[in-house]
C-alpha positions as a Markdown table, in Angstrom:
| # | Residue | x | y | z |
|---|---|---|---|---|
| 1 | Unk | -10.1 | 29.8 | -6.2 |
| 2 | Unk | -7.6 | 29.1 | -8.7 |
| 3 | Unk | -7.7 | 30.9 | -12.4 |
| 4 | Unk | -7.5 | 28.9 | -15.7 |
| 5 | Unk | -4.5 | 31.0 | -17.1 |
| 6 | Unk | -4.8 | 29.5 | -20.5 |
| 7 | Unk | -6.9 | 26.7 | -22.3 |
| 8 | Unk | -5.7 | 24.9 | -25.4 |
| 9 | Unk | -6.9 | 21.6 | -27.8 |
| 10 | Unk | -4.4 | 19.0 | -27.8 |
| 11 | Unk | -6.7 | 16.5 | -29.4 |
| 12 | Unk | -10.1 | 15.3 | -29.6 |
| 13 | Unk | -11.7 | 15.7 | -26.1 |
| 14 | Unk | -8.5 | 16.3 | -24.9 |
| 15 | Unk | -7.6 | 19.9 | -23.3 |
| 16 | Unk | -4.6 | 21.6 | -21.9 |
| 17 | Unk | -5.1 | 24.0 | -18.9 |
| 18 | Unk | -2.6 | 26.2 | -17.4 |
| 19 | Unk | -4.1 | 27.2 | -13.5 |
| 20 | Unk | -2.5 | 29.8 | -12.0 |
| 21 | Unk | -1.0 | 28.1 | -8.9 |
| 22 | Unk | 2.2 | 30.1 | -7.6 |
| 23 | Unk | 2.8 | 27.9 | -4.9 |
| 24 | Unk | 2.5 | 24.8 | -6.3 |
| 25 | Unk | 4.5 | 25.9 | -9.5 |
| 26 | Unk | 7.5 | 26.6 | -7.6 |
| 27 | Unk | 7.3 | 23.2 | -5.5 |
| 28 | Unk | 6.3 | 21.0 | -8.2 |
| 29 | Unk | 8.9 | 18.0 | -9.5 |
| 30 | Unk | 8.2 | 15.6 | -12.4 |
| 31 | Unk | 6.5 | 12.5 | -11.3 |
| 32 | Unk | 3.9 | 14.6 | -8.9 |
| 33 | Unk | 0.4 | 15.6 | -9.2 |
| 34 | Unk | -2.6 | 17.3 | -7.9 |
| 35 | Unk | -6.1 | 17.0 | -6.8 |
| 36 | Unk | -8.7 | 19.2 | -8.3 |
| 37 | Unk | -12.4 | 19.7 | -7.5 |
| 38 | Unk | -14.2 | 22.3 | -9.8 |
| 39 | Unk | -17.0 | 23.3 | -7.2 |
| 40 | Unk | -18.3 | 22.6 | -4.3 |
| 41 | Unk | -20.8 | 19.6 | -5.6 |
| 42 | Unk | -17.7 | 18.7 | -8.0 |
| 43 | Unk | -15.5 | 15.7 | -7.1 |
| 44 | Unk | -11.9 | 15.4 | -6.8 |
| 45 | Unk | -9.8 | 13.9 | -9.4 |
| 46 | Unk | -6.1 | 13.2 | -9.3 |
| 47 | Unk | -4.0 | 14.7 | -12.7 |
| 48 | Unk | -0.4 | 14.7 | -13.1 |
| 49 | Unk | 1.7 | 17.6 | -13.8 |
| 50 | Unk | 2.6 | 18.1 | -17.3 |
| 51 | Unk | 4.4 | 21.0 | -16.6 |
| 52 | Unk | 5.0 | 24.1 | -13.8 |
| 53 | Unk | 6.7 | 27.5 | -14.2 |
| 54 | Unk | 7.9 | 28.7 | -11.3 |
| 55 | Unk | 8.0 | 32.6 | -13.1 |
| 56 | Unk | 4.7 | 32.8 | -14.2 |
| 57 | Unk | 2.8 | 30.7 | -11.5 |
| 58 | Unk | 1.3 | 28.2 | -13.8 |
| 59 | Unk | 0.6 | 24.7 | -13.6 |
| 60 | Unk | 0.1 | 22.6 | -16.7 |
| 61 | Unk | -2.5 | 19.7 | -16.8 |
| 62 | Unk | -4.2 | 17.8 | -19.7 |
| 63 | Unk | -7.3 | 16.2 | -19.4 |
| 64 | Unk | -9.2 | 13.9 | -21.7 |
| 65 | Unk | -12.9 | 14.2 | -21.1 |
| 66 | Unk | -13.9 | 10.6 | -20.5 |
| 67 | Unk | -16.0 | 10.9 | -17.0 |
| 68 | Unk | -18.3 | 13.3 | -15.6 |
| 69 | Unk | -15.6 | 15.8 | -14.0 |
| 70 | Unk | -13.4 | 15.9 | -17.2 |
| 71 | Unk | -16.2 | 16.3 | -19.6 |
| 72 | Unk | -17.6 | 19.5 | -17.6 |
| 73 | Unk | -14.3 | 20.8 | -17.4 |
| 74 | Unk | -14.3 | 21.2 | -21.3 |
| 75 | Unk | -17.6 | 21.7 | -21.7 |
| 76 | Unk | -18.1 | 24.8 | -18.9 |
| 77 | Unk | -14.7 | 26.0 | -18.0 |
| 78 | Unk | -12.5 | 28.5 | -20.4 |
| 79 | Unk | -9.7 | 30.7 | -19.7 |
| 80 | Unk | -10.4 | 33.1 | -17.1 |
| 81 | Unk | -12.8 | 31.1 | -15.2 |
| 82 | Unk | -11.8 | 30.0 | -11.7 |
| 83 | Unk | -11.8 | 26.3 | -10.2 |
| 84 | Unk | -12.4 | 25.9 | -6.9 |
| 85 | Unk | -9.8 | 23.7 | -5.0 |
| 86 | Unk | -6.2 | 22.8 | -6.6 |
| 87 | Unk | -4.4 | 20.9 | -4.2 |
| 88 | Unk | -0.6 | 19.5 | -4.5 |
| 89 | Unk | 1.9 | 18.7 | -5.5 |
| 90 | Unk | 1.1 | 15.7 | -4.2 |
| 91 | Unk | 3.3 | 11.9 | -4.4 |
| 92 | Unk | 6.9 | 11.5 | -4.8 |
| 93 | Unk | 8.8 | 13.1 | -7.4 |
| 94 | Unk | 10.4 | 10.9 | -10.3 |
| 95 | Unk | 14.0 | 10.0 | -9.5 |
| 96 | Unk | 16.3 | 12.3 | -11.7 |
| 97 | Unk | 20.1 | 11.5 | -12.0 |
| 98 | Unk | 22.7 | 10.3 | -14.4 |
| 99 | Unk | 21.8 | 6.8 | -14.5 |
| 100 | Unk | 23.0 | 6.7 | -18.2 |
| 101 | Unk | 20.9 | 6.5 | -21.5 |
| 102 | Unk | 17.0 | 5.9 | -20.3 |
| 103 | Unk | 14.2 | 5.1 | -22.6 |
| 104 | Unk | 10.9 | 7.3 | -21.4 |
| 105 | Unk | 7.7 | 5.8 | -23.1 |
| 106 | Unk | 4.2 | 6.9 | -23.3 |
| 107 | Unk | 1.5 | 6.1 | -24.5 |
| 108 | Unk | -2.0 | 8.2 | -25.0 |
| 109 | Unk | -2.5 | 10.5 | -22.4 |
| 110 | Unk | 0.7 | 9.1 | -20.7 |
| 111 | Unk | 2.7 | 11.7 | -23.2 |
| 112 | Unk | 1.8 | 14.5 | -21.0 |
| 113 | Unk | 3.5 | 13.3 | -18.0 |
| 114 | Unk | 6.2 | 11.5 | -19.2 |
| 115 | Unk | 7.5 | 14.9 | -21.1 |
| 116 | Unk | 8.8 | 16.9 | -17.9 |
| 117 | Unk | 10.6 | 13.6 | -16.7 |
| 118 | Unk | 12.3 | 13.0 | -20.2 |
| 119 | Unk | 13.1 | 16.5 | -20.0 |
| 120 | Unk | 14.4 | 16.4 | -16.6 |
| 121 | Unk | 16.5 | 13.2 | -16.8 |
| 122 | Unk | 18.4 | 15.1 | -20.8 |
| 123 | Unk | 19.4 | 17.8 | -17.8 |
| 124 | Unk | 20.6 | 15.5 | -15.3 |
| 125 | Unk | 23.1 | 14.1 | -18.4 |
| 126 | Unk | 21.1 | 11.3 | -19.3 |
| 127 | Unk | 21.2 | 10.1 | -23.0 |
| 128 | Unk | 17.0 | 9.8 | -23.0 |
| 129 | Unk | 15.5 | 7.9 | -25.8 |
| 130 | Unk | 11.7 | 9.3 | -26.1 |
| 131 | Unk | 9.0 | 7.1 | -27.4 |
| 132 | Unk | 5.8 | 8.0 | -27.3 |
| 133 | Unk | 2.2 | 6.2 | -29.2 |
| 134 | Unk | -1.3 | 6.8 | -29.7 |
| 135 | Unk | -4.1 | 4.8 | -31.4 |
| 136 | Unk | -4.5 | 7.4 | -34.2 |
| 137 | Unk | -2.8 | 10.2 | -35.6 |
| 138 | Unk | -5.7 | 12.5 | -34.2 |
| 139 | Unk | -4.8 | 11.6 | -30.6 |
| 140 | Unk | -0.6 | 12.0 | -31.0 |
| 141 | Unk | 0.0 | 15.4 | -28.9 |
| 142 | Unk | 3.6 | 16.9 | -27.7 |
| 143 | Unk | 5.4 | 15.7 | -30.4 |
| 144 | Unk | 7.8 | 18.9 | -30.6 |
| 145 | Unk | 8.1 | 19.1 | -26.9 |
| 146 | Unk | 9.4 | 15.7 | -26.8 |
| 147 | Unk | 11.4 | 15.9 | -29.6 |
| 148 | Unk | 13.2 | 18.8 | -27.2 |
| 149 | Unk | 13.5 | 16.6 | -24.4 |
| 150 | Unk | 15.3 | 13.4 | -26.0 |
| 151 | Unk | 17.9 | 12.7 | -28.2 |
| 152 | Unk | 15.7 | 10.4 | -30.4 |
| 153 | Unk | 12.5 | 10.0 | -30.7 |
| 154 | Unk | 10.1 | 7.4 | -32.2 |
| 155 | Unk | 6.5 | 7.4 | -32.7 |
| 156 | Unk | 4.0 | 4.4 | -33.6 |
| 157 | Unk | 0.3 | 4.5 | -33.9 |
| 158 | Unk | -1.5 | 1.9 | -33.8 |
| 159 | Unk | -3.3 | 2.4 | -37.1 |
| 160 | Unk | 0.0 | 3.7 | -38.5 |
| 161 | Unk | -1.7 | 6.8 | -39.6 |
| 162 | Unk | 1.7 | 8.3 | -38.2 |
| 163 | Unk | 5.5 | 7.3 | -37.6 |
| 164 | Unk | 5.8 | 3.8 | -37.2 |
| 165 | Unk | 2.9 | 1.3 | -37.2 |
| 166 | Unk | 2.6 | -0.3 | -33.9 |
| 167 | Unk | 2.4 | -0.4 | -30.5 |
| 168 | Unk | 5.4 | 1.5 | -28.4 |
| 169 | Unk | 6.6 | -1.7 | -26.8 |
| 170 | Unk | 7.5 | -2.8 | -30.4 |
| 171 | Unk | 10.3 | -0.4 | -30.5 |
| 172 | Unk | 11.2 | -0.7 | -27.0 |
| 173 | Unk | 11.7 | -4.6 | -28.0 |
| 174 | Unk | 14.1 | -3.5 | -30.9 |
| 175 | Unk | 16.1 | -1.4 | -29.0 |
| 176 | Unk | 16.5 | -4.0 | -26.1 |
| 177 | Unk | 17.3 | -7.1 | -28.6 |
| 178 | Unk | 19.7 | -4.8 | -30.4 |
| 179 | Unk | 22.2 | -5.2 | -27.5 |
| 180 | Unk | 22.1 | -1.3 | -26.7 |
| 181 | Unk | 22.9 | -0.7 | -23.3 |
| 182 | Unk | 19.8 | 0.6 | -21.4 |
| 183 | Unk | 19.9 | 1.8 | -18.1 |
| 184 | Unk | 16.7 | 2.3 | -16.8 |
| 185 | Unk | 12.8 | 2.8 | -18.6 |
| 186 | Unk | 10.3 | 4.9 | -17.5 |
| 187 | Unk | 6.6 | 3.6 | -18.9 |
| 188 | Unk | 3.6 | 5.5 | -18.3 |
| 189 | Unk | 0.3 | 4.8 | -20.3 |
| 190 | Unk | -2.7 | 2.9 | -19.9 |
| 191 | Unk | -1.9 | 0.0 | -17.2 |
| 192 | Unk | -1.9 | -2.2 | -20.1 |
| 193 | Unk | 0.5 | -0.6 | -22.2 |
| 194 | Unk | 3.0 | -0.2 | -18.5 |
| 195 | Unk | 2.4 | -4.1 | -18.8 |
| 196 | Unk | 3.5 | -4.7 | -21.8 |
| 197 | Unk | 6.6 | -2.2 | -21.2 |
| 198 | Unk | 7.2 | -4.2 | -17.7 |
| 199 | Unk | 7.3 | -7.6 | -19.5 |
| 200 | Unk | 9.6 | -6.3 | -22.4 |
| 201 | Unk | 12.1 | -5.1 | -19.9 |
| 202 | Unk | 11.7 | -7.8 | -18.0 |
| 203 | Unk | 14.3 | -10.5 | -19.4 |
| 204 | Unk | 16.8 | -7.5 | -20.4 |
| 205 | Unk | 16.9 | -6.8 | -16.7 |
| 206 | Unk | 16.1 | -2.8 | -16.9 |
| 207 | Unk | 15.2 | -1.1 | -14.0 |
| 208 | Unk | 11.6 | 0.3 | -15.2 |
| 209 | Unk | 9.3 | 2.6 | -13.5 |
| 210 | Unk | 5.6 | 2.8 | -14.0 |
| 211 | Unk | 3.4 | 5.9 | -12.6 |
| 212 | Unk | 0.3 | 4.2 | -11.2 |
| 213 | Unk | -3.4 | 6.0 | -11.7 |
| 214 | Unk | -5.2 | 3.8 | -9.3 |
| 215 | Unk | -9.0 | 5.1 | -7.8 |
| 216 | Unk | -7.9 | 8.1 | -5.7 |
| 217 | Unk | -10.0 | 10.2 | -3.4 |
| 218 | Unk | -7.8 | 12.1 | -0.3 |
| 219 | Unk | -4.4 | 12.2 | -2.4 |
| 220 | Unk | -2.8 | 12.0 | 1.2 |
| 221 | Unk | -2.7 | 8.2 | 2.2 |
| 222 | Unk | -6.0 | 8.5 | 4.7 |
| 223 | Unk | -8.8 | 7.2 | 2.8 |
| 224 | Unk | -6.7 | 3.9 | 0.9 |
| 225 | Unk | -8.5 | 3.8 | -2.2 |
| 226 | Unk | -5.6 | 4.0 | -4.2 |
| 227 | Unk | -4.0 | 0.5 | -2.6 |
| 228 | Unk | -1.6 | -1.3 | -5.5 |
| 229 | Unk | -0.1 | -4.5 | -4.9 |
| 230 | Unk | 4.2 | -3.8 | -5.3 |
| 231 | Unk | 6.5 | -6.7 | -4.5 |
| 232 | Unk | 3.6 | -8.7 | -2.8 |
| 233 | Unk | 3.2 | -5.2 | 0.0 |
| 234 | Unk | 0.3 | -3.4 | -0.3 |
| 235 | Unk | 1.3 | 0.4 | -0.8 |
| 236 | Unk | -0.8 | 3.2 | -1.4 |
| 237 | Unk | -0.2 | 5.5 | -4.8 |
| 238 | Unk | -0.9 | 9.1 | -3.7 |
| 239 | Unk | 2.1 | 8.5 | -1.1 |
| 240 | Unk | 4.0 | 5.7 | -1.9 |
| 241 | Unk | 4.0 | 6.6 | -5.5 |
| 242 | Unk | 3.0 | 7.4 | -7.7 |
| 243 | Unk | 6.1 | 5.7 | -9.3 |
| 244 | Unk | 6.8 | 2.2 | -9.0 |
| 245 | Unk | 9.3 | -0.5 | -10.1 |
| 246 | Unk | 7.0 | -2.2 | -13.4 |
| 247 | Unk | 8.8 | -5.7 | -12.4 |
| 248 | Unk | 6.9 | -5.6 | -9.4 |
| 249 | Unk | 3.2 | -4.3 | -9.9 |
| 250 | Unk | 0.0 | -6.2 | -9.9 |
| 251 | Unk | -1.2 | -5.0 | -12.7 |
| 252 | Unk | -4.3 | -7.4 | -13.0 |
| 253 | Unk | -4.7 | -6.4 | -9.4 |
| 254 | Unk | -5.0 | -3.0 | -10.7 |
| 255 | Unk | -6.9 | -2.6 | -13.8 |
| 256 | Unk | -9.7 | -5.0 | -11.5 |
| 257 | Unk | -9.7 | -2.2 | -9.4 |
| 258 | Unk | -10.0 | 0.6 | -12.3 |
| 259 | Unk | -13.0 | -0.7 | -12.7 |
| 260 | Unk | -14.6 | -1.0 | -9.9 |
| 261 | Unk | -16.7 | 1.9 | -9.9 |
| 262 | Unk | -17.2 | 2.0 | -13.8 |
| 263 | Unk | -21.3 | 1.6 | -13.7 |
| 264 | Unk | -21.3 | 4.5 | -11.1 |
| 265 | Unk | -19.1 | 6.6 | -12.9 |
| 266 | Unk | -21.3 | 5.6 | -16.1 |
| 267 | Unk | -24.6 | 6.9 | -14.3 |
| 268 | Unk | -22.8 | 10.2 | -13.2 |
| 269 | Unk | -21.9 | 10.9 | -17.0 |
| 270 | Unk | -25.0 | 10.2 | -18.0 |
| 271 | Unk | -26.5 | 12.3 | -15.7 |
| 272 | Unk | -24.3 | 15.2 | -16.6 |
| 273 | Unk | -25.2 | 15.0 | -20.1 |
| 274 | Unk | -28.7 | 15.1 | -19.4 |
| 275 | Unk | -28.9 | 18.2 | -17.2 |
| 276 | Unk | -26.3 | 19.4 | -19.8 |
| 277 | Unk | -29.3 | 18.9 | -22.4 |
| 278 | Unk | -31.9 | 20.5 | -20.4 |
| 279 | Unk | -29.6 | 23.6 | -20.0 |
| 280 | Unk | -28.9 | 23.6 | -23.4 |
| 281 | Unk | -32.7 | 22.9 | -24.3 |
């Protein structure tokens, strides 16, 4: 069993958890991630590591409730409760050197992730240029952190309830067209938004890495659920990944596959909410 250190509210339906994981605090790398199941009817759901501190044992995650799993994790478990399995750190880490100045981008939830690699590549000596985007002011989160892990940062929202009004490829164009030498990208965000990024890049001829969240079951390469398209090869996320080079992904390929399972995952929240009701009732 592994203990929910801390709980906090980044947004609307969107929770941090710290899980006390000693041993996968001191192994974790940016880029990786783990596989959790809550209990023993739960089902297991990839996350990426937000964070790890190898001193106190705990493992950052953030989760925004938008299936069955994630919305009974903030509905029914607090600080001090226990979830059942925590498995990883699973995938290959990012790839942190000097490559030079990097632009890290993400976009909603993609924040959370992309913060330990900004942080990781400023180390390594890397000028890193941070921009991250939500669709509302509401739904912005790690703003300070990544203000510490980059040289400059720039925010857009969609609605342009904060920073700049726009999506986060709009700066990324900018910065590209301005004749600023870029070195390498890292994009992570809804598939669309890594799209976009990809496709910006593209013409500029910027190395760019995506971090795939392809349907995942196993997190070990046996079941092949998570199969992306790279470069015309199939390759499978939980081990191949999840990092890939954006100029290469099928990314039609992939959001097809998203939603393959969306009516069943539709029936299992419904179903949750209604035994949620009858407890309640």
């Amino acid at each position: 069993m592994y203990r929910i250190l801390e709980k906090h509210e980044l947004a609307p339906e969107v929770h941090e958890y710290v899980i006390e994981a000693p041993e996968i605090a001191r192994a974790a790398r940016p880029g990786q991630f783990i596989v959790l199941r809550l209990h023993e009817r739960g089902e297991r759901i990839p996350l990426t590591i937000a964070d790890a501190d190898p001193q106190t044992g705990g493992v950052t995650i953030v989760v925004q409730e938008v299936g069955k799993t994630t919305r009974e994790m903030g509905d029914r478990f607090a600080a001090g409760d226990e979830i059942l399995d925590f498995v990883g750190p699973l995938g290959r880490p990012s790839e942190i050197e000097n490559f030079g100045t990097v632009i890290c981008v993400g976009g909603g939830l993609g924040i959370a992730p992309v913060y330990p690699i900004a942080r990781a590549l400023r180390k390594a000596g890397n000028t890193v240029i941070g921009i991250i985007g939500a669709r509302t002011e509401d739904l912005l989160f790690y703003i300070d952190r990544m203000e510490g892990a980059c040289d400059e940062l720039i925010v857009t929202t969609d609605d342009g309830s904060y920073g700049r009004k726009g999506f986060t490829s709009d700066p990324l164009t900018e910065i590209l067209a301005s004749g600023r030498k870029v070195d390498r990208a890292v994009a992570i965000g809804p598939a669309v938004m890594m799209k976009a990024c990809a496709e910006v890049t593209r013409p500029f001829k910027v190395p760019t890495m995506v971090s795939l969240d392809s349907i995942m079951i196993d997190g070990t390469g046996m079941c092949g659920g998570c199969r992306v398209e790279v470069g015309g090869e199939t390759k499978f996320a939980c081990v191949d990944g999840p990092e890939f080079d954006g100029h290469k992904v099928n990314f039609d390929l992939l959001i097809s596959r998203q939603r393959f399972y969306v009516e069943e995952e539709r029936c299992a929240l419904e179903r949750y909410l209604k035994e949620r009701q009858g407890t309640v009732g």
